[in-house]
N, C-alpha and C positions, 0 to 999 in steps of 0.2 A: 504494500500500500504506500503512493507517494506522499510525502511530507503534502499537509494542504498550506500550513503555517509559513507564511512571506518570510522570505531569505532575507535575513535583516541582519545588520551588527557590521557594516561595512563602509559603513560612511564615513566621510572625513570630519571628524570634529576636533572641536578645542584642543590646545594640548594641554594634558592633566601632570599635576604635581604626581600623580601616582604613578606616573610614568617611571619614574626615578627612584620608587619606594622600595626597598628591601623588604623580604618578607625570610624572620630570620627563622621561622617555624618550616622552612621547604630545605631540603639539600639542595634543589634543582640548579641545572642556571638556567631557569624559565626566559630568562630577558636576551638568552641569545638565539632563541628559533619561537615562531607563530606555531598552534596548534591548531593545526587546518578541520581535521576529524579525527575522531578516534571510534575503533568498534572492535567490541567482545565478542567473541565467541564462546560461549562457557558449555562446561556441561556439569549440572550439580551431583550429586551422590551422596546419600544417608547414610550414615552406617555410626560403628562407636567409634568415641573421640580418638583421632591418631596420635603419632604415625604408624605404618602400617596396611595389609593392605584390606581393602574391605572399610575403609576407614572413611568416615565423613569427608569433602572436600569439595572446594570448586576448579576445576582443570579445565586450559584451553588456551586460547591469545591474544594478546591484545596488539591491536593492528593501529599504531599512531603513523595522522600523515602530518608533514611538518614542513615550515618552511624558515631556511636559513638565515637569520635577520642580522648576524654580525658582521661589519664592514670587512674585517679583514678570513671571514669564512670561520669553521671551527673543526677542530679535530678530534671532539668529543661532545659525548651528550651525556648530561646526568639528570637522571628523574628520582623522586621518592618512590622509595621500598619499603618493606619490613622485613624482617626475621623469618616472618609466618608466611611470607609470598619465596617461594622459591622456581626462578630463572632457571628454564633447562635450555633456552634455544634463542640466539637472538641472530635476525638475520635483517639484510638491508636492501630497500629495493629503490631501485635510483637508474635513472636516463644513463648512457654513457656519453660523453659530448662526441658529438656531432653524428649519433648515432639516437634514431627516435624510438627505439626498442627499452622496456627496462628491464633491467636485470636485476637478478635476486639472487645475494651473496652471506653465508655466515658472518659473525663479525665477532669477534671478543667482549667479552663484557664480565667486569666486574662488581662486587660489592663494597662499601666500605661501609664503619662507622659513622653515625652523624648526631644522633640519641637517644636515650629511652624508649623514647615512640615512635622509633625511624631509622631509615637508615639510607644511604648515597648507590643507586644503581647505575652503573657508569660504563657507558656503550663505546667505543672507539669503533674512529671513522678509517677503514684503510688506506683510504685517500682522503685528502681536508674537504671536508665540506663547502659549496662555493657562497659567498655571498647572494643571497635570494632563490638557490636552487631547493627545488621542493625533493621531497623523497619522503620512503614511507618504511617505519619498524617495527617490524614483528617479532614479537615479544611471544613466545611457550613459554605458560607458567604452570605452578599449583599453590592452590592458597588450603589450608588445612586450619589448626587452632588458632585463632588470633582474635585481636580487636575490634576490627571492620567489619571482620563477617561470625554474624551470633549465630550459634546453633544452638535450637532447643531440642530438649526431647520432648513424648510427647506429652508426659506427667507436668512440661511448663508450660503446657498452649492451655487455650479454653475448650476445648475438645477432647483434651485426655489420648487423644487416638490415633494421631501421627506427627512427626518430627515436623519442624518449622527453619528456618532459615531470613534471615536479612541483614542486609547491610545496612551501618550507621556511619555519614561521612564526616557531619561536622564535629569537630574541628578538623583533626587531621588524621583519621580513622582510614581514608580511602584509600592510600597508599599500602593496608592491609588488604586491601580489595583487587586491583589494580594497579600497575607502576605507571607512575600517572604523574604531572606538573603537578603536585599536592598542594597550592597555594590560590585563593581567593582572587588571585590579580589576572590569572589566567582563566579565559571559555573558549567553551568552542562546545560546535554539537558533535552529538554520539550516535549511534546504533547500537542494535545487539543481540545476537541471534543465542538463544537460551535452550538446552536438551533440560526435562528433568525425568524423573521417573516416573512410571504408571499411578495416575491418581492427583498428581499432583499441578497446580495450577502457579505460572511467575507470571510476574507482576513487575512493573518499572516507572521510574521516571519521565516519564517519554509521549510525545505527542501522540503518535500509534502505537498501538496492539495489536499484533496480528498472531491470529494462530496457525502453524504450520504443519501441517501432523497431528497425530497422537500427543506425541511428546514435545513438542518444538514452540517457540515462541517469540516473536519477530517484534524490536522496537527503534524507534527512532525520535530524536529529540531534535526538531528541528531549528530550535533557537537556541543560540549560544549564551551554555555554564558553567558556572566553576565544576570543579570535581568533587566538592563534597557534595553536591545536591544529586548526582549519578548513584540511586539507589535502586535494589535487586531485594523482590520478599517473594520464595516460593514456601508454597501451604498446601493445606487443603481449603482452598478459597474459592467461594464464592459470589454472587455479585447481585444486585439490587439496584436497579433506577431510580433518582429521588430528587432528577432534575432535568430540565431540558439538556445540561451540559454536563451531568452530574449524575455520579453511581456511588453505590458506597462497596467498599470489598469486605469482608469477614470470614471468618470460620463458619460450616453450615448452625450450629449453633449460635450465635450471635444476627447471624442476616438481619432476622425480625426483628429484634430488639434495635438493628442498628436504624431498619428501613424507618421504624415505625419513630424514630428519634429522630431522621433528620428528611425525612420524605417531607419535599415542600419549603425547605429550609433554608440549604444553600443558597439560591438562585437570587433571593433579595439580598445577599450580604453582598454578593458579584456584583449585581448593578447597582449597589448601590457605591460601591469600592469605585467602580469604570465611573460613575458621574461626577466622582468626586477625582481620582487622582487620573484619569487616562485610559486607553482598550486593556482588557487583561489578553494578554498575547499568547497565552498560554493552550487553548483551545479549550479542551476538558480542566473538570478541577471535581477529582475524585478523594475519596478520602478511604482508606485502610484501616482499619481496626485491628490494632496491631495485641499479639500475646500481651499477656498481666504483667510481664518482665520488660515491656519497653520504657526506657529512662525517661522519657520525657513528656510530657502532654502534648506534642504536637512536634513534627520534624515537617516545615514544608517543603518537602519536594516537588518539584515543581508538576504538574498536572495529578497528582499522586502523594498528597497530603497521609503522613504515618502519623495517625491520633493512638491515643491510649485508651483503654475500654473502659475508665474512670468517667468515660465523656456520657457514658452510657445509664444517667442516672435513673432513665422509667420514664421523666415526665416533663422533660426537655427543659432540666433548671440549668443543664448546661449545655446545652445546645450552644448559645453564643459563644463559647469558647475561642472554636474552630476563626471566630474576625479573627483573633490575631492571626493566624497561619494563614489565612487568602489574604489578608494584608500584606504579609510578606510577598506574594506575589506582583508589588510594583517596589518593596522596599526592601533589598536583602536578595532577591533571584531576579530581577529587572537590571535595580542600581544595586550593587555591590561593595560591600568594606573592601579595599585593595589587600591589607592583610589584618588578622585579628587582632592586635592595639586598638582599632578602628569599630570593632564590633559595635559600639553605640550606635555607628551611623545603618546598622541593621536594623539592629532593638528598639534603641530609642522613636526614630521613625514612624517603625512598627505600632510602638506602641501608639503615640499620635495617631495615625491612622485607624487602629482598631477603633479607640476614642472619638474621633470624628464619624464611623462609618455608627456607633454604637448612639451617639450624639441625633442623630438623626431618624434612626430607626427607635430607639425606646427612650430618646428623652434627655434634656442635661442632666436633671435630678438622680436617674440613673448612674448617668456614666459620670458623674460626679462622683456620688458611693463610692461605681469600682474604683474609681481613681483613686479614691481615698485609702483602701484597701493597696493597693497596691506602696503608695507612701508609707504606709505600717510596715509593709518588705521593707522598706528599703531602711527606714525607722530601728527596725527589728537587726537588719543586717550592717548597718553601722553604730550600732550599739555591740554588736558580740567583736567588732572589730578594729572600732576605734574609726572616729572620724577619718584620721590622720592616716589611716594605710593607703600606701601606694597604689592598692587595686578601688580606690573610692576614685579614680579621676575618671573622666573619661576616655579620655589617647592614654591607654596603659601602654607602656613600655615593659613588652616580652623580651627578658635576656636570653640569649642563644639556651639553647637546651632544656627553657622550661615548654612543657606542653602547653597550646592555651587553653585546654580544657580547664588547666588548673586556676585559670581566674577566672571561670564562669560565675556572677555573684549577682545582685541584684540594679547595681549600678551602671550598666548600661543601658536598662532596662528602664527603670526609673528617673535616674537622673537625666538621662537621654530625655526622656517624656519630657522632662524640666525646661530643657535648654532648644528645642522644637516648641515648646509653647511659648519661651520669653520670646524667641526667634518673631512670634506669630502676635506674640505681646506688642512687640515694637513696630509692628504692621498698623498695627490696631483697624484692621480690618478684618472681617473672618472672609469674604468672599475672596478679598485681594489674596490672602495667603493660601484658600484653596487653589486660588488658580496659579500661585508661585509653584506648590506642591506639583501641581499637573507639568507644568512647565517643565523643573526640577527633572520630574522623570524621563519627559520626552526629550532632555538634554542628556541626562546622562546612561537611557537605555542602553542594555547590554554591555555597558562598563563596570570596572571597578574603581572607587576614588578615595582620596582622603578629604578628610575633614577640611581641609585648605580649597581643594577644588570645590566642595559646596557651599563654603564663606564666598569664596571669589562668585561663586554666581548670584549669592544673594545678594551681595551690594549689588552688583552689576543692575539686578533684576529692578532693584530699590536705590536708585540714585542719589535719592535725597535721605534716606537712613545712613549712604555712603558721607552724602556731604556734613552729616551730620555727627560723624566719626561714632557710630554706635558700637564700634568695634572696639572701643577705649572709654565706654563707661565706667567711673572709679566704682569696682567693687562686683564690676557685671562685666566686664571684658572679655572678649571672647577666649584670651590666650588662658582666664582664672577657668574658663566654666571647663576648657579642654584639659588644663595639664595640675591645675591645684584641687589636691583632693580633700574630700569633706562636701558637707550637707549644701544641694543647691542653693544658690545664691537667690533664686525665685522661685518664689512656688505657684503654683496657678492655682487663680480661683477657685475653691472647689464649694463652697458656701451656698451653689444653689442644690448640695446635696442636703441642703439642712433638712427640710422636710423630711429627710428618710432615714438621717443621721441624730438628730434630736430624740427622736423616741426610741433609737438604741440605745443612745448614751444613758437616758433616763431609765432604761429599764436594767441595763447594767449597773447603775447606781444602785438602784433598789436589791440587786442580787448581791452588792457590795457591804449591805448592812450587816451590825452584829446582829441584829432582831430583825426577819424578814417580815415585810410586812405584804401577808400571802395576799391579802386583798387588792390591796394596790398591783400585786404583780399580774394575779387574776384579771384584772382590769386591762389589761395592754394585750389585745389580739391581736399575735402573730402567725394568725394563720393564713394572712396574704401576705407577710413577709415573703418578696424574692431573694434569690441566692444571697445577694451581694448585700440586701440589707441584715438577712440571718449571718452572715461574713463577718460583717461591722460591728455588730453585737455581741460575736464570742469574740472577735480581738479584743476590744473595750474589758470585758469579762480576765481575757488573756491576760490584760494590762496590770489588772486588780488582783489578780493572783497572788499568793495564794489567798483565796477566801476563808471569811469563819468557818470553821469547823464545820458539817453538815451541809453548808449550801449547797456543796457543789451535787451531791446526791440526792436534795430536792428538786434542785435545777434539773436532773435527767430524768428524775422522774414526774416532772411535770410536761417537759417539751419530748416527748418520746420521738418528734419529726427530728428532733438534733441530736437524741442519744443513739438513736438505732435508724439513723440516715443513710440511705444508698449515695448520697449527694458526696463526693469524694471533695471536696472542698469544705464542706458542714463536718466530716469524718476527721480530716485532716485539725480543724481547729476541738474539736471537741477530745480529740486525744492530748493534744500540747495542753489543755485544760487539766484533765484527767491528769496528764504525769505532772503539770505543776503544781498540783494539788495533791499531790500522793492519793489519789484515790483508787485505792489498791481495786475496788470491787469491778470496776472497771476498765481494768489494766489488760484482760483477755480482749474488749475492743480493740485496744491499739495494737493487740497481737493480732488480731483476726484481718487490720485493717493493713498493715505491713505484708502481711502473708497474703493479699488477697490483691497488688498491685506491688512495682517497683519505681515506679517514676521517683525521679532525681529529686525533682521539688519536694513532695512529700517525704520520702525516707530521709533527707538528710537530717530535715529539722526534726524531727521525731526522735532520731538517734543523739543530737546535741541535747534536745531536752530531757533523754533518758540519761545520759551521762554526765548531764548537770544536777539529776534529781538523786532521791531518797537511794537506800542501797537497796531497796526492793526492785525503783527502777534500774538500775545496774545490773541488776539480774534479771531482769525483762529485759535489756538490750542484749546482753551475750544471749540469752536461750533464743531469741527470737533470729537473730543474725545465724546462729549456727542451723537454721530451717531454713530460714529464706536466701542465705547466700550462693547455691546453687543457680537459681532461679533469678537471679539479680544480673544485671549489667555489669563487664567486668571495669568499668571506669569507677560504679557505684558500687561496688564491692570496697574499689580502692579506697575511696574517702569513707568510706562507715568504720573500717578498718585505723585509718588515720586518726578521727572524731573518735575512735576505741580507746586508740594507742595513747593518747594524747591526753587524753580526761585520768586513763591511769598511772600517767607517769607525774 
């Protein structure tokens, strides 16, 4: 099936400060060859963990076409690897001059050191590479236990009844997948021709789907991406319509729960997303319902959004979720951070975005709450860390060798939101900055930039904010909001959340008393409380912690919607309750709710306030950890282990 998606990404535009940026997280030398395409060939295989044979694995090639951009030619190529990808065959296929034949020749290649979560695969050219000469490398690999690529068994799917398989690329995960430019500053599109086993159904990234056979499965992406958004999940999966442009994937188990959750759903966040920032170029925008073990609440990949089945509360209290991830579809897979330092210009964005698309569809008072809520992270997370740490700025500075997984925190997230609303602050227009926003994208489409290249186009954009030198307001300068870390310099309005934030705080007060006064509580129905207002009200609660004696088990037992909640967000705060109140009777919820999902968000904090708390909870975090770390993500393995080590030494 051909690409229908317009061949875009080739225009001549501006020249970007990101042209020049190092990205010290890649081995590669990406900046000395263009990646014209790349395509997989794989073929998966089940089996028990290797090596060995018979052994789990993904085997096959990866075929990169490239083109030479160093002035004086190269005599080598180096891309990211891991350990767990092992090179059996690399060969090279290139015109000979003046002969219009090409030929396909073995080549040498080795591996070197580069760190932890990487390592330098390094091709030599038999003859130098010419300046602008195109050629193409085929790479025989096999990938077995690693990082990138998760193997479940079937005792960790939602089905119980056969193995699972996918790939996780950001941050720099993909390099376990594929030997690939592993760095944010490089796109380019893919194919992928995929074998798996009888029964089994893959799934991609990728503009088309095509099924080839029995066993076969044909994709291609026909708008250029970085490499960690190139993601691969085979299952026993299934699929469901639930929009003009829109399917949902699952296990035959979950389909219903998932159709019945978002059938009718997606399709207003999309147009409303396209009226506000631009076309979403994307074509389809599917969503996966990934195993109880995926880290995160959402991974956008692009047409093929990886959600967590936390999303799947019954009664669509989180249905909205999912804005953030099609957000990302014009901010973070359109425009692009050049490399992870930059991450805010993903998030933070995103976040805006979510908020503007949420602003509209349910409300300021609304997206006030969640805003509000989300300030409480960040609240929450520069409180356990101290204003003053170096991961509070926004342009973090990665030294060579750390992973950037390891400054994933809530400050780009957040304080990004910040510094995109003062941005919109100083407009003081909301249409004008929608339409800067639009602008914004349709300038820096299918690129990667930094923070500098998007200052440079907003004065541009805003002449009179330039002549005005807003870039050097004392105390709001754009150089404090990027490189000096601690608590934003602005906060944005969020006061027209009163109306929905007032009768939380008040009824939190009231569960704060030595003497409950059950009447008064009686009185506050919250039973059209939505998510983010029930949210706001056990933070508040969270804040007050620990409470007298008994409250906290009248509180469960009066709200049984927040004790015994499907709502994974209601679940999450109601256990950080539970253990900061040593409320032992209840301590099997927070096991039942750890064991019953792995997302990053939820387990960490649950594990920091178990090994901040009583020695009861000390011991509900080692028995629980020693059940669920199987089933856990091997990143979030590492840091629950860390938060272990750490609390006990």
């Amino acid at each position: 099936m051909a690409c229908s998606a317009p061949v875009t990404g080739c225009v001549a535009r501006r020249p970007l400060h990101s042209a020049r940026a190092p990205d010290v997280a890649s081995a590669s030398n990406f900046r000395a060859f263009e990646l014209l395409h790349l395509h997989l060939t794989l073929r998966v295989e089940f089996g028990p963990p290797g090596p060995g044979p018979g052994s789990r694995g993904l085997s096959g090639t990866a075929a990169l076409e490239l083109r030479c951009l160093g002035p004086e030619g190269a005599t080598e190529l180096r891309l990211d690897s891991h350990p767990c990808l092992e090179v059996t065959a690399a060969a090279l296929r290139r015109e000979r001059p003046g002969s219009g034949e090409p030929t396909e020749e073995p080549v040498p290649f080795h591996t070197s050191p580069f760190a932890h979560y990487g390592q330098a695969l390094s091709v030599a050219f038999p003859q130098p590479c010419r300046p602008g000469e195109r050629f193409q490398l085929l790479l025989t690999y096999h990938v077995g236990e690693g990082p990138g690529v998760c193997w479940l068994t079937p005792e960790q799917t939602a089905g119980k009844k056969k193995p699972f398989v996918y790939t996780q690329g950001q941050a720099v995960l993909n390099r376990a997948f594929f030997p690939c430019f592993d760095t944010p500053a490089v796109k380019s599109k893919y194919s992928a021709l995929v074998e798996v086993p009888d029964g089994f159904t893959a799934v991609m990234s990728a503009t088309t789907w095509e099924k080839r056979g029995p066993n076969k499965f044909f994709f291609q992406m026909c708008q250029p991406i970085p490499s960690y958004l190139v993601a691969l999940a085979v299952g026993d999966l299934v699929s469901a319509e639930v929009g003009p442009r829109s399917r949902v994937w699952a296990e035959p188990c979950l389909i219903k729960a998932a159709k019945e959750e978002y059938d009718g759903v997606i399709e207003e966040f999309l147009a409303t997303g396209e009226k506000l920032f631009g076309p979403y170029v994307w074509g389809r925008y599917d969503l996966l319902f990934m195993p109880p073990s995926f880290p995160f609440g959402g991974m956008e990949n692009p047409c093929l959004t990886f959600v967590t089945p936390c999303l799947l509360a019954g009664d669509r209290s989180l249905a909205d979720v999912i804005i953030h991830e099609i957000s990302h579809s014009w901010f973070g897979n359109l425009v692009t951070n050049a490399n992870w330092g930059e991450f805010w210009l993903n998030e933070g964005f995103t976040m805006y975005a979510q908020r503007r698309i949420s602003t509209i569809l349910f409300g300021t008072a609304y997206t006030c709450l969640e805003a509000a809520t989300g300030r409480a992270l960040l609240r929450q997370h520069m409180d356990i860390t101290g204003e003053d740490h170096p991961l509070n700025k926004l342009r973090v500075k990665i030294e060579p060798g750390v992973d950037p997984d390891d400054t994933y925190n809530e400050t780009p997230y957040e304080k990004g939101f910040c510094f995109v609303s003062y941005l919109a602050h100083l407009v003081g227009d909301q249409d004008k900055f929608d339409n800067f926003l639009k602008a914004y994208v349709n300038e820096f489409k299918f690129q990667s930039i930094l923070a500098d290249d998007f200052l440079e186009f907003y004065l541009e954009y805003f002449p009179e904010l330039k002549k005005q030198r807003v870039d050097s307001i004392p105390g709001f300068e754009f150089d404090r909001w990027l490189n000096t870390p601690g608590w934003p310099p602005y906060l944005p309005d969020l006061s027209p959340g009163d109306s929905l934030m007032k009768p939380a705080e008040e009824l939190a007060e009231l569960w704060a008393a030595e003497k409950l006064d059950l009447g008064a509580i009686a009185a506050v129905d919250i039973s059209t409380w939505k998510t983010y207002q029930l949210v706001y009200f056990l933070d508040k609660i969270l804040q007050k912690s620990p409470l007298p004696p008994g409250n906290v088990k009248e509180m469960g037992d009066t709200y049984l919607k927040i004790s015994n909640a499907r709502n994974a967000e209601l679940r999450l705060r109601w256990s950080q309750i539970v253990i900061k109140n040593d409320h032992q009777a209840d301590f099997k919820k927070v096991q039942d709710f750890l064991q019953s999902q792995g997302k990053q968000k939820y387990t960490l904090p649950l594990y920091h306030a178990m090994m901040n708390g009583s020695q009861a909870a000390h011991v509900l975090a080692k028995e629980t950890f020693s059940t669920t770390a199987p089933q856990l993500h091997s990143n979030v393995v590492n840091y629950v282990q860390q938060i272990m080590e750490s609390k006990n030494s």
